[in-house]
Biopython code that builds the backbone (N, CA, C, O; Angstrom):
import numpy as np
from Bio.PDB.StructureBuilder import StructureBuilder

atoms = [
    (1, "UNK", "N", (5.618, 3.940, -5.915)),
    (1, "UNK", "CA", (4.354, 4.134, -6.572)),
    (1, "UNK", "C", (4.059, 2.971, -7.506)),
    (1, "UNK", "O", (2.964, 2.885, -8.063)),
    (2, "UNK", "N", (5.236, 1.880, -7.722)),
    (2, "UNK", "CA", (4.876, 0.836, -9.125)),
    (2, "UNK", "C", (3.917, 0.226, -8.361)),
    (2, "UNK", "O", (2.750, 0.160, -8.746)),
    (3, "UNK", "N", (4.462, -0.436, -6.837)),
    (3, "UNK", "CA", (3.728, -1.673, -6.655)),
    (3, "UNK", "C", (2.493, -0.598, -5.382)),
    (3, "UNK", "O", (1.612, -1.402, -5.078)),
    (4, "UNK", "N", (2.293, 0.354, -4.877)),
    (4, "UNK", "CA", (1.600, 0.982, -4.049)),
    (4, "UNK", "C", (0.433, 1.121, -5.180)),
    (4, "UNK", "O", (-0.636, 0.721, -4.720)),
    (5, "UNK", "N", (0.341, 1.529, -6.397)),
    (5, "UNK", "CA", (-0.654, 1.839, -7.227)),
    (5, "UNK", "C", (-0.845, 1.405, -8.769)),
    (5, "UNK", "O", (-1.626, 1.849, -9.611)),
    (6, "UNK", "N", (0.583, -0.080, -8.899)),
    (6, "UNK", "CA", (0.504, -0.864, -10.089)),
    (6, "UNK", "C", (0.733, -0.141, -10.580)),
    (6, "UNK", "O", (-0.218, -0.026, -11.353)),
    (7, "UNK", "N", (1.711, 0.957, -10.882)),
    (7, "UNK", "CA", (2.227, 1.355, -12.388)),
    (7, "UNK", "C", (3.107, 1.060, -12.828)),
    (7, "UNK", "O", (4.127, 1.749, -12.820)),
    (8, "UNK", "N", (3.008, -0.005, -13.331)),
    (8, "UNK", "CA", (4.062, -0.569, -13.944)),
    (8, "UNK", "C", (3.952, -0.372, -15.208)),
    (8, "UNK", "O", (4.977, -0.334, -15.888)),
    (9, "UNK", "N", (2.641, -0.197, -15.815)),
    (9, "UNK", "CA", (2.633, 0.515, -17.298)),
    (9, "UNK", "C", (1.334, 1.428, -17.270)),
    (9, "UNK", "O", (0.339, 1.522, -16.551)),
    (10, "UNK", "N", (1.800, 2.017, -18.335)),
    (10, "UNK", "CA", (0.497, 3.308, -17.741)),
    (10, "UNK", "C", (-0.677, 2.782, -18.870)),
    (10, "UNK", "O", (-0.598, 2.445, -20.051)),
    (11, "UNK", "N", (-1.981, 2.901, -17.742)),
    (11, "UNK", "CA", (-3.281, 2.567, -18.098)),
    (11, "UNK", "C", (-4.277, 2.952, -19.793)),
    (11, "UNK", "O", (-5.151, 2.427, -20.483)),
    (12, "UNK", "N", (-3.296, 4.366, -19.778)),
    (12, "UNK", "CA", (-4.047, 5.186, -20.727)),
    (12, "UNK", "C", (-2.910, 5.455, -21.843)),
    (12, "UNK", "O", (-1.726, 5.384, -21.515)),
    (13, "UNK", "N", (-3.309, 5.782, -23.234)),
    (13, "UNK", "CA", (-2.622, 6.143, -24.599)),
    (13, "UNK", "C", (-2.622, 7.426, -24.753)),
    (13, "UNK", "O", (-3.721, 7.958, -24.912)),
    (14, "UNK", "N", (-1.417, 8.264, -24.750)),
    (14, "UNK", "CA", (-1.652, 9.591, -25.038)),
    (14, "UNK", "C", (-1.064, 10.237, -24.054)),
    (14, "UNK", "O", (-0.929, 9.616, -23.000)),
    (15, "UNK", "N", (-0.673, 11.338, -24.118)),
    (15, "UNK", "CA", (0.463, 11.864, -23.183)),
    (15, "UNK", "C", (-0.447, 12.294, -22.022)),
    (15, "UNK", "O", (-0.223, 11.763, -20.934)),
    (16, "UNK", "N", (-1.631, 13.354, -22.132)),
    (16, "UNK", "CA", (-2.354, 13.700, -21.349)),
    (16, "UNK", "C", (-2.941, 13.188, -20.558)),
    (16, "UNK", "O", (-3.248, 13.585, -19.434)),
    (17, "UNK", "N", (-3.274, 11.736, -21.351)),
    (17, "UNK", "CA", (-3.874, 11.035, -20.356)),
    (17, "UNK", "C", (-3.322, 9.944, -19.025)),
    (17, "UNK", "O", (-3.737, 9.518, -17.947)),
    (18, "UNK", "N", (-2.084, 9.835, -19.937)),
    (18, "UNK", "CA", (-0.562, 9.476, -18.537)),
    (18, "UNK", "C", (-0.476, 10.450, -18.046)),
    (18, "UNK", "O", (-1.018, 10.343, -16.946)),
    (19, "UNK", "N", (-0.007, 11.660, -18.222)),
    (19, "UNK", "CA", (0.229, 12.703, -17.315)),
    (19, "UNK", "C", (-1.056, 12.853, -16.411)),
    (19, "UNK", "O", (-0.643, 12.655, -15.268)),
    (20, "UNK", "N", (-1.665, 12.966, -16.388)),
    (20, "UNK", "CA", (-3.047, 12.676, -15.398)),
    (20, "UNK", "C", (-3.017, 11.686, -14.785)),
    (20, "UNK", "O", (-3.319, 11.728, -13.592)),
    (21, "UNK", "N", (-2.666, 10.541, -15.359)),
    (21, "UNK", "CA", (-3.289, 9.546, -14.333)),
    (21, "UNK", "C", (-1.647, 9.270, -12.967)),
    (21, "UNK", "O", (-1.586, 8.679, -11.888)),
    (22, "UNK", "N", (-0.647, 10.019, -13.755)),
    (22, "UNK", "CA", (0.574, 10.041, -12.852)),
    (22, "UNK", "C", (0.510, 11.273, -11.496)),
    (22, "UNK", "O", (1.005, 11.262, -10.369)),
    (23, "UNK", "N", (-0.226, 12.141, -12.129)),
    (23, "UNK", "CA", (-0.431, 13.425, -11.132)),
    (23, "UNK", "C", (-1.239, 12.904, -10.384)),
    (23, "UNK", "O", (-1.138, 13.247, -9.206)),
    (24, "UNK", "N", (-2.578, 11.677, -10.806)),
    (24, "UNK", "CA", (-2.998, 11.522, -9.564)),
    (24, "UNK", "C", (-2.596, 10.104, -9.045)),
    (24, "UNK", "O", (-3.487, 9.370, -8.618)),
    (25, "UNK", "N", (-1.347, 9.699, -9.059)),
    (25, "UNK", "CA", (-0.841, 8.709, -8.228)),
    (25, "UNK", "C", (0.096, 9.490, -7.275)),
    (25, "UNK", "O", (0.363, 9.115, -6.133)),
    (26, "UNK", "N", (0.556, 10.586, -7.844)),
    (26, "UNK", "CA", (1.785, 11.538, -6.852)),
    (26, "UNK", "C", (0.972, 11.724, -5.565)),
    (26, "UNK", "O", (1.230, 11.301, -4.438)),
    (27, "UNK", "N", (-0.208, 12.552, -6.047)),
    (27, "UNK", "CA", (-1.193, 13.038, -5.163)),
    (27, "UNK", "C", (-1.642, 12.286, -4.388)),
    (27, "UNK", "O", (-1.578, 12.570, -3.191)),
    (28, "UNK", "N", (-2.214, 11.141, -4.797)),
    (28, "UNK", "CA", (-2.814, 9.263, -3.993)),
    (28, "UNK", "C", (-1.031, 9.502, -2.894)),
    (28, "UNK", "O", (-1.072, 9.754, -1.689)),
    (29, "UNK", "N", (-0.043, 9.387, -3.470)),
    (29, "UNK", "CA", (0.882, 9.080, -2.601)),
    (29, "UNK", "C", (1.356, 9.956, -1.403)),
    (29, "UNK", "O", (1.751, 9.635, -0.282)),
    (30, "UNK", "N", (1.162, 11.373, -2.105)),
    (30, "UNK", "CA", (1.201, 12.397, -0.680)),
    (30, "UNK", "C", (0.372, 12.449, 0.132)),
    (30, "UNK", "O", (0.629, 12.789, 1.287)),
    (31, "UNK", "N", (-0.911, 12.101, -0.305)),
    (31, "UNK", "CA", (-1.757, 12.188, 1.220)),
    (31, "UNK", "C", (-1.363, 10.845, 2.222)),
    (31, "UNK", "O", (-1.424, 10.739, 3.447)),
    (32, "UNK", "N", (-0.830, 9.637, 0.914)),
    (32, "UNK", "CA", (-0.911, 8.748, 2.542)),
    (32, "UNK", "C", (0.783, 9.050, 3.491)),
    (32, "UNK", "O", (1.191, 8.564, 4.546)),
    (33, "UNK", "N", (1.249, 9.788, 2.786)),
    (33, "UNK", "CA", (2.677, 10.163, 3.389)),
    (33, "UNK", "C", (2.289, 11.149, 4.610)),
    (33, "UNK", "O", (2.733, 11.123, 5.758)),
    (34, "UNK", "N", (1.197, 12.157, 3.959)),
    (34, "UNK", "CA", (1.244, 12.959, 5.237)),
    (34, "UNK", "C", (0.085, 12.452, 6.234)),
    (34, "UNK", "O", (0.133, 12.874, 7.390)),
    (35, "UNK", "N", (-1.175, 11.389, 5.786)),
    (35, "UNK", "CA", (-1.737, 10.544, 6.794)),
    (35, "UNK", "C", (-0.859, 9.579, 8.098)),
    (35, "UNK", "O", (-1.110, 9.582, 9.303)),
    (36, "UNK", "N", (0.027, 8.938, 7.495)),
    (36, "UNK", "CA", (0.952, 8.572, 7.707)),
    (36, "UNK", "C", (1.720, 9.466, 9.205)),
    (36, "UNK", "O", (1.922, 8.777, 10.205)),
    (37, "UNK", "N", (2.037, 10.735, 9.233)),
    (37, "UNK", "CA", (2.853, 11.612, 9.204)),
    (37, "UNK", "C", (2.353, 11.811, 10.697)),
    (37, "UNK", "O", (3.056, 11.640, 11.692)),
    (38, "UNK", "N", (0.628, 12.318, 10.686)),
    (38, "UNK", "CA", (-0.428, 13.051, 11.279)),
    (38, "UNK", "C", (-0.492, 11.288, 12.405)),
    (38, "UNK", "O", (-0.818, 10.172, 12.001)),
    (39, "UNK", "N", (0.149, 11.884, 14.443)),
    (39, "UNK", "CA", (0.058, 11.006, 15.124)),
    (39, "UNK", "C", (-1.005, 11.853, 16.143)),
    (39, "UNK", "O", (-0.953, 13.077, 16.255)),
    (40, "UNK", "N", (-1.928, 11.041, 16.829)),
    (40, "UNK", "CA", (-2.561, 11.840, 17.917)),
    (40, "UNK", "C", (-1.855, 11.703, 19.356)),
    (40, "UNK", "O", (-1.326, 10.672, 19.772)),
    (41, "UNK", "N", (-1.925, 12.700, 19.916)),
    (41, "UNK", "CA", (-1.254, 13.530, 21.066)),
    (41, "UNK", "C", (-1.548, 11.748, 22.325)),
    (41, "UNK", "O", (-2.701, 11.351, 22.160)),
    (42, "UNK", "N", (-1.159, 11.307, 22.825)),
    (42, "UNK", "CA", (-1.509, 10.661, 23.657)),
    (42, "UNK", "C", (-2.618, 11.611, 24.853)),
    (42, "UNK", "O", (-2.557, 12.738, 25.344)),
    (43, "UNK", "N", (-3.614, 10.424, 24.962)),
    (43, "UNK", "CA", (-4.444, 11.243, 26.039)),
    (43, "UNK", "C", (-4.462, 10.616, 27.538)),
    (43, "UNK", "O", (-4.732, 9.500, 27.982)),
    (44, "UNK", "N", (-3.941, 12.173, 28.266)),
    (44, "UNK", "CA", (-4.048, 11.725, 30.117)),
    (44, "UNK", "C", (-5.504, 11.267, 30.615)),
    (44, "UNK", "O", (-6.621, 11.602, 30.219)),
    (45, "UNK", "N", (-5.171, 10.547, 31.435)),
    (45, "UNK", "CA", (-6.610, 10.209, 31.964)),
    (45, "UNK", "C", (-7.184, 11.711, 33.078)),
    (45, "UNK", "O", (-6.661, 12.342, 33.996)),
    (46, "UNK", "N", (-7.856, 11.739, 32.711)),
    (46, "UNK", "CA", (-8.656, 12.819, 33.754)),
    (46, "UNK", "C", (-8.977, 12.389, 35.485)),
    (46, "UNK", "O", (-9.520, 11.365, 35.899)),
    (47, "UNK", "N", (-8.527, 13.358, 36.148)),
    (47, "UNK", "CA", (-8.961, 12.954, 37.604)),
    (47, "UNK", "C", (-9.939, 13.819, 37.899)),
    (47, "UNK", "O", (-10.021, 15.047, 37.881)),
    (48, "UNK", "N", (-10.726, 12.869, 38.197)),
    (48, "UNK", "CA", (-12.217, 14.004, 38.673)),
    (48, "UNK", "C", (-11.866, 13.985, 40.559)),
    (48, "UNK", "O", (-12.596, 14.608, 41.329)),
]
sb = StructureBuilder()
sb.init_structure("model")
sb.init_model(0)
sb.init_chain("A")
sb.init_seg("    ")
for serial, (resi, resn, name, xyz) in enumerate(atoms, 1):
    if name == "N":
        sb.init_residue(resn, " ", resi, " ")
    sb.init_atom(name, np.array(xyz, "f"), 0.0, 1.0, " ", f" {name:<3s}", serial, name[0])
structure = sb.get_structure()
């Protein structure tokens, strides 16, 4: 997450406002884990 979303120091002063901006780097990071994750089925060619 340092170098995927630069946190190398946190943006904001104040606990709440790190804790927020970390919940939404977790979150930024699980969707591309499960984008990532999500492959499509290979498709047969159809015989007409």
């Amino acid at each position: 997450m340092k170098r995927l979303f630069c946190l190398h120091r946190a943006r904001y002063f104040g606990r709440a406002k790190t804790h927020a901006q970390l919940a939404l780097a977790a979150i930024g990071q699980n969707l591309l884990k499960a984008a990532n994750k999500i492959t499509l089925p290979p498709q047969t060619p159809r015989v007409a």
